[in-house]
N, C-alpha and C positions, 0 to 999 in steps of 0.2 A: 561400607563401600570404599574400594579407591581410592584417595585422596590424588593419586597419582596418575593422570589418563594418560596413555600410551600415546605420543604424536607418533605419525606414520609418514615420512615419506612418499608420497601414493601423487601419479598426476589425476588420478581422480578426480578432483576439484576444477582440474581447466578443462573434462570432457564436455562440461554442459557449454563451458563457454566457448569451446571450438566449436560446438555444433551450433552454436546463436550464432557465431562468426560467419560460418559458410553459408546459414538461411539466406541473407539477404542479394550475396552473388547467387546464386542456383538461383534467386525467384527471379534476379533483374534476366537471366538468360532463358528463363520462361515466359518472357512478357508477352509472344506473341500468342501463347495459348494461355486463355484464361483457365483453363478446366485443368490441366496441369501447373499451372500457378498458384491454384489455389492446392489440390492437392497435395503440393511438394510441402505447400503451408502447414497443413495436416501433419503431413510425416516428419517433418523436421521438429513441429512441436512434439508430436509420439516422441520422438528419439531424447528430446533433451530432457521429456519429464521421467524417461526410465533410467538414464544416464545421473540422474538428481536421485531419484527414489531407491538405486541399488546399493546406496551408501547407506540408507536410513537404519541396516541392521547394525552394522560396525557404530555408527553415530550413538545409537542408543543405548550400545556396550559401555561407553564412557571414551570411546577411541577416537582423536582426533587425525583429519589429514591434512597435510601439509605439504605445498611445492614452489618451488622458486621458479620460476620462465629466468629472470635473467640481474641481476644487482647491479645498478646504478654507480651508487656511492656504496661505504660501508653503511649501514644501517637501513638506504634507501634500497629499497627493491621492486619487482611487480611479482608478487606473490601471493597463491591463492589458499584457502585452507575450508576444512566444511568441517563443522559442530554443530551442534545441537540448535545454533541460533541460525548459522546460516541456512539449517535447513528449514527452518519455518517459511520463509522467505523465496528459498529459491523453491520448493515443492507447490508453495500457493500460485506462482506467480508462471512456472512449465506449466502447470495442472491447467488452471485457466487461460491459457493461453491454444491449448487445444479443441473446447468448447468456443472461444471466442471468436477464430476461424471461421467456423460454422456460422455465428451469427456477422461477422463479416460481410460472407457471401450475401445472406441474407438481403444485409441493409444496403449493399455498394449497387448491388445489381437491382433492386428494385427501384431504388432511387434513381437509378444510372448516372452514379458519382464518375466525374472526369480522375485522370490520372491515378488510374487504380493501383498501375503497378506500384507508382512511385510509392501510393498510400502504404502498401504491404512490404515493402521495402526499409521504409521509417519505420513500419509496425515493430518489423523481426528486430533490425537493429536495437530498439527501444527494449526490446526482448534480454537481446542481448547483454548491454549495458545493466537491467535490472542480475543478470547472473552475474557478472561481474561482480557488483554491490553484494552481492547474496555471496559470494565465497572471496573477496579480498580477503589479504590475508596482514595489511597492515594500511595505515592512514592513507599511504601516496596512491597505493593499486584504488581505494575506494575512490580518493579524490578524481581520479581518471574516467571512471563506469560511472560514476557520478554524473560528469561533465559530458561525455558520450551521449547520455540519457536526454539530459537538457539540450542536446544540440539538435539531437534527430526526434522528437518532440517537436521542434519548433515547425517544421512541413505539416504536420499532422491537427494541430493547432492552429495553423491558417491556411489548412486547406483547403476553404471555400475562397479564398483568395479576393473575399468584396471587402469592404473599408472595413469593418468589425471585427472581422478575421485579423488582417494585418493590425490592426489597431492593438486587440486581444494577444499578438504575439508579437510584438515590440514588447508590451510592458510581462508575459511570460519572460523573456529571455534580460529585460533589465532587471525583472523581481531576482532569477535564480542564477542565472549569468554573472550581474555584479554584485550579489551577497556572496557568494564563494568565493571571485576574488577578491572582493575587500573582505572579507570576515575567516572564509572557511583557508584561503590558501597562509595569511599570516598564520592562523593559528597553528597550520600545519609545520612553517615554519620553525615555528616558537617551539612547539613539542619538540623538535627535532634537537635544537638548539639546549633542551630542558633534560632531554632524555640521552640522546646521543643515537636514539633509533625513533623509526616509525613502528615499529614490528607491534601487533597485538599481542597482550601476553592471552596467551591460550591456556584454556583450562585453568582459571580462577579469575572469577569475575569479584575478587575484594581487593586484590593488590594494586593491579593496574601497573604504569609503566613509570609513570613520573613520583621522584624519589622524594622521599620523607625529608630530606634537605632543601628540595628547590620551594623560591621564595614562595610563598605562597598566595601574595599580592599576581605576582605572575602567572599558575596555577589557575587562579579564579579567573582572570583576566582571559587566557587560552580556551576554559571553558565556556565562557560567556562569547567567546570571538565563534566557537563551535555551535549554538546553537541557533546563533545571527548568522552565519553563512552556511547550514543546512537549513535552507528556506523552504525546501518539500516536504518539510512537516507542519508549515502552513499555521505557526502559532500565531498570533496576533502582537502584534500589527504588521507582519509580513506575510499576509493570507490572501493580500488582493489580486496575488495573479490567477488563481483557483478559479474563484466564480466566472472570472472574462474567460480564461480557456475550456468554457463550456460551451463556446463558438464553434469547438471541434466536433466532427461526425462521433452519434455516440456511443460506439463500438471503442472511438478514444477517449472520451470522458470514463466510459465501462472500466476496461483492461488498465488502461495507463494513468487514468487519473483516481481513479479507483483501489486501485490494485499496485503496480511497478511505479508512476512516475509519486506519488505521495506515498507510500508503503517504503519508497526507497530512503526516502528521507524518514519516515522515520525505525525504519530499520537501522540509517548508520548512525541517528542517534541514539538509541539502543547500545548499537559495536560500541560507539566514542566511549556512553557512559561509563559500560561495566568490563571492556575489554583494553580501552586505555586510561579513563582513570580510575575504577573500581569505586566497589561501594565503600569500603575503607575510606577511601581520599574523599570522597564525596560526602560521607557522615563529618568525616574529620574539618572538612571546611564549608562545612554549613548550605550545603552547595542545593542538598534535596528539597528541601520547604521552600525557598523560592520558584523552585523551577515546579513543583507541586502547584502555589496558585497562580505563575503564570500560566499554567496548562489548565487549571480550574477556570480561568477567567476565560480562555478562549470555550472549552467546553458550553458553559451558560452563554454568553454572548453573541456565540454562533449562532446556540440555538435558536435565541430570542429571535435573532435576523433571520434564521429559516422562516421563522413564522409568519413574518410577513411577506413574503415570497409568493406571489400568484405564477409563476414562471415555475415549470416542473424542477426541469434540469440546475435552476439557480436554487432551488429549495433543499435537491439533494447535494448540492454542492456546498451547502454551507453547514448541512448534517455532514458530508466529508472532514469540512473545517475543525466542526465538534472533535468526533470522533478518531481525528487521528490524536488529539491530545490525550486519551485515555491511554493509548499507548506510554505516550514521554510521562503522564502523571505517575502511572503503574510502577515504572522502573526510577521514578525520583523518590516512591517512597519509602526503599532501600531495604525493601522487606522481601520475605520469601515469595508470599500472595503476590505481592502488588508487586515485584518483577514478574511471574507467573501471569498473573493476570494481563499485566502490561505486552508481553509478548504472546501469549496466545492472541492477543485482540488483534493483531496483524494478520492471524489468517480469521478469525472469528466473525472481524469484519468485515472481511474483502467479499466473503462469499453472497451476504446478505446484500452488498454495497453494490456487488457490479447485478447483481440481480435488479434492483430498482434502477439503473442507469439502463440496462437492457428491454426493462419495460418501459423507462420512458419513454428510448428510442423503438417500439414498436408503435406507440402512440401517435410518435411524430409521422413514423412512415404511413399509418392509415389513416388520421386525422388532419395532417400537416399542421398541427397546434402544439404548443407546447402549456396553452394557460389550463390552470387547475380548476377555475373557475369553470370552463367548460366542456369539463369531463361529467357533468351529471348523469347518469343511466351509460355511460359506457361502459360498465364492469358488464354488462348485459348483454353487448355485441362483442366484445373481449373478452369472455372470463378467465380463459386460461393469463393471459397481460395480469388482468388484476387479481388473478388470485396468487401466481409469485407474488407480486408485489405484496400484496395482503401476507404472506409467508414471510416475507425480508422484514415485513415490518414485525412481528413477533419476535426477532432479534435484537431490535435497534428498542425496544421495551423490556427487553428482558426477562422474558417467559419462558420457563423452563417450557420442553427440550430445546428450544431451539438454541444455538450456538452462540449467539451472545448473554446470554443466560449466562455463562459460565464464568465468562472473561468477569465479567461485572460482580460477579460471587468470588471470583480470587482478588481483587480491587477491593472489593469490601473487606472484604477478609484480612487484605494487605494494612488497611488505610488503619482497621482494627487492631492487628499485631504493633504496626510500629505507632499507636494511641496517638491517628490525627484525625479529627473531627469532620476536618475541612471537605476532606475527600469524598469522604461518606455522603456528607451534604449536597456536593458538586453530583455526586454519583444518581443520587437516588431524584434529586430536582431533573437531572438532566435527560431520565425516563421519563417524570412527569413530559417533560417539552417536546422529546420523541414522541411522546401519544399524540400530542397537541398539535404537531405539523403533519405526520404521517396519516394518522386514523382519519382526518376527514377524507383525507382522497381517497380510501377504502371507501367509506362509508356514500359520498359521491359520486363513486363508480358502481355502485351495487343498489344502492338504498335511493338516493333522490332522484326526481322523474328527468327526464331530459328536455332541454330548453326547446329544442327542433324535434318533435317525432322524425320527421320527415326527413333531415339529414341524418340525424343516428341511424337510421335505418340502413342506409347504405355503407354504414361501416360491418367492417367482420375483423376477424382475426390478421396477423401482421404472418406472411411465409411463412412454413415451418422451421425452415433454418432457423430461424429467427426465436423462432415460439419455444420449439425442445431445447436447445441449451439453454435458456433462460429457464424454464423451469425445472430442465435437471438441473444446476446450479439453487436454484431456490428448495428444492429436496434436499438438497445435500446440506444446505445452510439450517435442514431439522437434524440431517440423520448426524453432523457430526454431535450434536446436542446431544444422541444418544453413545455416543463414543467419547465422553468428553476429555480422556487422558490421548490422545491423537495426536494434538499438537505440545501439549503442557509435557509429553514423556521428552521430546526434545527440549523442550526449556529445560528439565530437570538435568538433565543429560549434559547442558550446555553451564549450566550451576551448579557444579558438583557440591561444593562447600557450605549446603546452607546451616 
């Protein structure tokens, strides 16, 4: 192969992002018709996921693109680029976002949620920001769509506007607001100062940017400031703002907290590790095996606290917590698999992930309950709700075909190759605790009698909008199971060097 990928010139990379740009004016000037506000929603997500996925043949060539909008200082620029990595990321995050639409409509209007527009408005923007993150092309452009993300987030997040709401999104915006500037903007800083650029080095994920001469006290120091001020990767002990913005309608727990608003973060951990300081620099200063059992220790400990979770939406929010660590583990343990693993688990996850947040929220709209305790025999009036869910959960256990099967087999495989114990352990316990929190609500929604005959009775199914995206989504989180080189051809693509 290669050792050499072609950069390309191409504004390819800023198509997706102009068309997330324009979503939100064209929806605000549709606000008086709902039927075409929503529609536009539709096409605007159409457009930006074909706009992402026409790249995907050039991508897998080994071809990189690359465009500048406009340079700052020397080195500083807003420039965008698509590889192998950004496109896991930005394909998951258009793709679902056109499904999610659909169940949007679903929940807004059945519930008859106030201030719709505004809702869908935050949505796209949020959209947007996630493309951004998904094709920056150097530290300052990500620090920006970053920030973007967290800001229009925060409407969405206390959009029920009663005390929990606002309460749940003060501490969102102090968790991810002042970890970036205190942690993530020095660090950017420092690189700057270390390197004499922001720029990603592209197309070799061992070198990275900061040079074999800078101290290395400093180094370590920038990288530790990097993973304290990416706080939407939700490792512990900066996880708390997670479970509270699960106060948001959950179409935004689904999509954005699911998928774009923690996918983001740990996607540009991911960019930071292997595209500015490489696995070189990261073997070389010891940097993997700590950042391995901090992300081990969130995995187990999440889980334990899902388990005691009678609340749906808190249960799955702290299997979120888990499971974005698998990601940061994968790619700290500086191996083929276990980057592999670690970046396929971004879409691997997502699919399965927003699929249980979408059956929550059918639950809630027919039930108006969120406790697990009293889902008994409702798989019965629901089955289509529980049996995705039943489906989502075959991933988060690890059962061949389903899609997280996979990730969890290149993580093993990874933790194997570079001979650490640790992982393996982390890996295979953290199944066991996925069965342990997930399987009874199957098994309580299908299997034990129900506490009310008489009220289950009057439950049924949640709209269709609602019901078909969620389980085409919960299909799709078997059939990639059957396709499993899908997303890993881009990671391979995006790793030329292993």
């Amino acid at each position: 192969m290669d050792t050499n990928p072609e950069i390309i010139n191409s504004v390819r990379p800023l198509l997706p992002v102009a068309v997330t740009f324009a979503s939100p004016f064209l929806i605000r000037v549709m606000a008086g018709d709902e039927n075409r506000r929503e529609a536009l929603s539709f096409v605007m997500a159409s457009i930006t996921f074909l706009t992402v996925i026409t790249m995907a043949p050039a991508i897998l060539e080994g071809h990189i693109y690359s465009f500048t909008l406009f340079t700052i200082l020397p080195g500083i620029r807003v420039g965008f680029c698509a590889d192998g990595l950004s496109m896991v990321f930005a394909l998951i995050s258009s793709f679902l976002w056109i499904l999610t639409t659909s169940y949007n409509i679903g929940y807004m209007r059945t519930l008859r949620e106030h201030a719709q527009t505004r809702y869908y408005v935050c949505f796209s923007v949020a959209i947007f920001g996630a493309q951004g993150v998904s094709f920056a092309g150097n530290v300052f452009t990500l620090y920006l769509f970053y920030e973007i993300i967290t800001l229009f987030t925060y409407p969405l997040v206390a959009h029920y506007q009663n005390r929990e709401a606002f309460e749940a999104g003060r501490k969102y915006l102090v968790y991810l607001l002042g970890t970036s500037k205190l942690f993530f903007l020095p660090a950017m800083i420092l690189t700057y100062v270390l390197c004499g650029t922001l720029d990603f080095r592209l197309g070799d994920i061992h070198k990275g940017i900061f040079p074999v001469t800078a101290n290395p006290v400093l180094v370590i120091s920038v990288y530790v400031l990097y993973l304290a001020g990416l706080t939407k990767t939700a490792m512990m002990p900066l996880h708390g703002w997670l479970p509270s913005a699960m106060v948001a309608p959950t179409p935004v727990s689904g999509l954005l907290h699911a998928v774009a608003v923690v996918k983001a973060g740990a996607f540009s951990v991911c960019r930071i590790m292997l595209s500015c300081f490489g696995l070189d620099s990261l073997d070389r200063l010891g940097l993997g095996t700590p950042t391995v059992y901090v992300a081990g220790f969130t995995i187990i400990a999440a889980a334990l606290i899902a388990l005691t979770k009678d609340d749906l939406k808190a249960r799955i929010a702290y299997s979120t917590v888990s499971h974005l660590s698998y990601i940061v583990m994968g790619v700290a343990m500086l191996s083929q698999g276990g980057v592999e693993g670690g970046i396929s688990a971004i879409a691997h996850d997502a699919f399965p992930k927003i699929t249980l947040f979408f059956a929550a929220g059918c639950i809630i709209v027919v039930t108006g309950s969120r406790k697990i305790s009293m889902m008994n025999g409702l798989g019965r009036r629901m089955p289509w709700t529980f049996g995705a869910f039943a489906l989502a959960t075959l991933s988060f256990i690890g059962l061949a075909p389903a899609s997280g099967f996979l990730s969890k087999f290149y993580l093993i495989t990874g933790a194997a190759d570079a001979k650490q114990t640790i992982p393996m352990v982390v890996i295979l316990l953290s199944v066991l605790l996925n069965m342990a929190y997930f399987g009874p609500i199957v098994i309580r929604g299908f299997f034990l009698p129900p506490r009310d005959r008489v009220e289950m009775g009057q439950y049924a199914e949640a709209p269709m909008t609602m019901v078909v995206p969620m389980f085409m989504i919960a299909l799709l989180s078997i059939l990639i199971g059957f396709y499993p080189q899908t997303f890993v051809d881009f990671v391979d693509a995006y790793g030329r060097f292993w």
